[in-house]
C-alpha positions as CSV (number, residue, x, y, z in Angstrom):
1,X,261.3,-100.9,109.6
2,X,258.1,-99.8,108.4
3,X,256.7,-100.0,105.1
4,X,253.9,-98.0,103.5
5,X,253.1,-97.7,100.2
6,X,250.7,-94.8,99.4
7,X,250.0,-94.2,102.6
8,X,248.1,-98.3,102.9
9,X,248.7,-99.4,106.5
10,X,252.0,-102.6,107.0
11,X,249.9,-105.4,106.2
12,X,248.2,-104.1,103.1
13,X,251.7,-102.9,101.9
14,X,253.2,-106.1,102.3
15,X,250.7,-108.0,100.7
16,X,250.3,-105.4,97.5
17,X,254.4,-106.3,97.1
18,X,253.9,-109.9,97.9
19,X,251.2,-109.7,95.1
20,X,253.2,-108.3,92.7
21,X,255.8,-110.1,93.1
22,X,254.3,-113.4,92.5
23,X,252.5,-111.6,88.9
24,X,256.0,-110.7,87.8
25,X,257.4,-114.5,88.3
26,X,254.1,-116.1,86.6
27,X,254.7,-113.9,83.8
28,X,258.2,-114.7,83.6
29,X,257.1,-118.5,83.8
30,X,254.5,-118.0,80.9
31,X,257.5,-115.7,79.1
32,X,259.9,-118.8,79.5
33,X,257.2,-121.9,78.9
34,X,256.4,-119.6,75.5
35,X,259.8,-120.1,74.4
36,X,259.9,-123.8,74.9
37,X,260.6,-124.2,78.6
38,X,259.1,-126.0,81.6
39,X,256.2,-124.4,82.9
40,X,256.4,-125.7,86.6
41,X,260.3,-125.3,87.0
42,X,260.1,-122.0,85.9
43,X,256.8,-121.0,87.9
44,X,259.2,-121.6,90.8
45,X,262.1,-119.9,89.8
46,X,259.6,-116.7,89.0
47,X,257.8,-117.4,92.5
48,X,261.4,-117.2,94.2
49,X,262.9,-114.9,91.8
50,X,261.0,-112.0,90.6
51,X,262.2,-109.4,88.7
52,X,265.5,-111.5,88.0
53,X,263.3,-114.1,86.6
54,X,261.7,-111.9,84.3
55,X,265.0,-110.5,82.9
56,X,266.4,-114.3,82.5
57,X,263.0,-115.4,80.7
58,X,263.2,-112.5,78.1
59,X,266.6,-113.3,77.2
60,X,266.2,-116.8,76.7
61,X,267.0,-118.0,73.5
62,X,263.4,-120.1,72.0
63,X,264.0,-123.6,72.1
Protein backbone atom coordinates (compact mmCIF):
# COMPACT_ATOMS: atom_id res chain seq x y z
CA UNK A 1 0.00 0.00 0.00
CA UNK A 2 1.36 3.22 -0.94
CA UNK A 3 0.35 6.58 0.12
CA UNK A 4 0.95 9.85 -1.49
CA UNK A 5 -0.60 12.89 -0.88
CA UNK A 6 -0.07 15.56 -3.64
CA UNK A 7 2.44 13.85 -5.09
CA UNK A 8 4.87 14.20 -1.36
CA UNK A 9 7.01 11.03 -1.25
CA UNK A 10 5.56 7.92 1.88
CA UNK A 11 7.24 9.39 4.72
CA UNK A 12 6.26 13.03 4.17
CA UNK A 13 2.60 11.73 3.57
CA UNK A 14 2.53 9.84 6.61
CA UNK A 15 3.73 12.37 8.71
CA UNK A 16 1.38 15.36 7.10
CA UNK A 17 -1.66 12.77 8.26
CA UNK A 18 0.02 11.95 11.46
CA UNK A 19 0.18 15.83 11.95
CA UNK A 20 -3.15 16.38 11.30
CA UNK A 21 -4.43 14.01 13.01
CA UNK A 22 -2.99 14.96 16.30
CA UNK A 23 -4.32 19.03 15.46
CA UNK A 24 -7.84 17.60 15.12
CA UNK A 25 -7.71 15.68 18.72
CA UNK A 26 -5.98 18.90 20.54
CA UNK A 27 -8.78 20.87 19.17
CA UNK A 28 -11.25 18.48 20.18
CA UNK A 29 -9.49 18.43 23.69
CA UNK A 30 -9.50 22.36 23.86
CA UNK A 31 -13.43 22.03 22.36
CA UNK A 32 -14.19 19.63 25.33
CA UNK A 33 -11.98 21.34 28.37
CA UNK A 34 -14.07 24.73 27.01
CA UNK A 35 -17.15 23.15 28.00
CA UNK A 36 -16.00 22.06 31.41
CA UNK A 37 -14.16 18.83 30.80
CA UNK A 38 -10.72 17.40 31.69
CA UNK A 39 -8.04 18.70 29.64
CA UNK A 40 -5.54 15.67 29.88
CA UNK A 41 -8.33 12.83 29.55
CA UNK A 42 -9.60 14.30 26.64
CA UNK A 43 -6.14 15.26 24.99
CA UNK A 44 -5.90 11.43 24.88
CA UNK A 45 -9.02 10.56 23.71
CA UNK A 46 -8.39 13.39 20.71
CA UNK A 47 -4.64 11.89 20.29
CA UNK A 48 -6.29 8.34 19.85
CA UNK A 49 -9.44 9.42 18.41
CA UNK A 50 -9.38 12.01 15.87
CA UNK A 51 -12.09 13.07 13.97
CA UNK A 52 -14.55 10.96 16.29
CA UNK A 53 -13.17 12.98 19.09
CA UNK A 54 -14.04 16.08 17.49
CA UNK A 55 -17.61 15.13 16.65
CA UNK A 56 -18.08 13.78 20.51
CA UNK A 57 -16.53 17.26 21.87
CA UNK A 58 -18.92 19.44 19.80
CA UNK A 59 -21.82 17.69 20.99
CA UNK A 60 -21.10 17.66 24.51
CA UNK A 61 -23.47 19.32 26.58
CA UNK A 62 -21.32 22.41 28.87
CA UNK A 63 -20.93 21.34 32.21
Amino acid sequence: MHISIFGLPEPTSIFLLLNCHLAIGTYAAFTAYQKGRQLSRWLLIGWLGGTPALIAALLLKPE
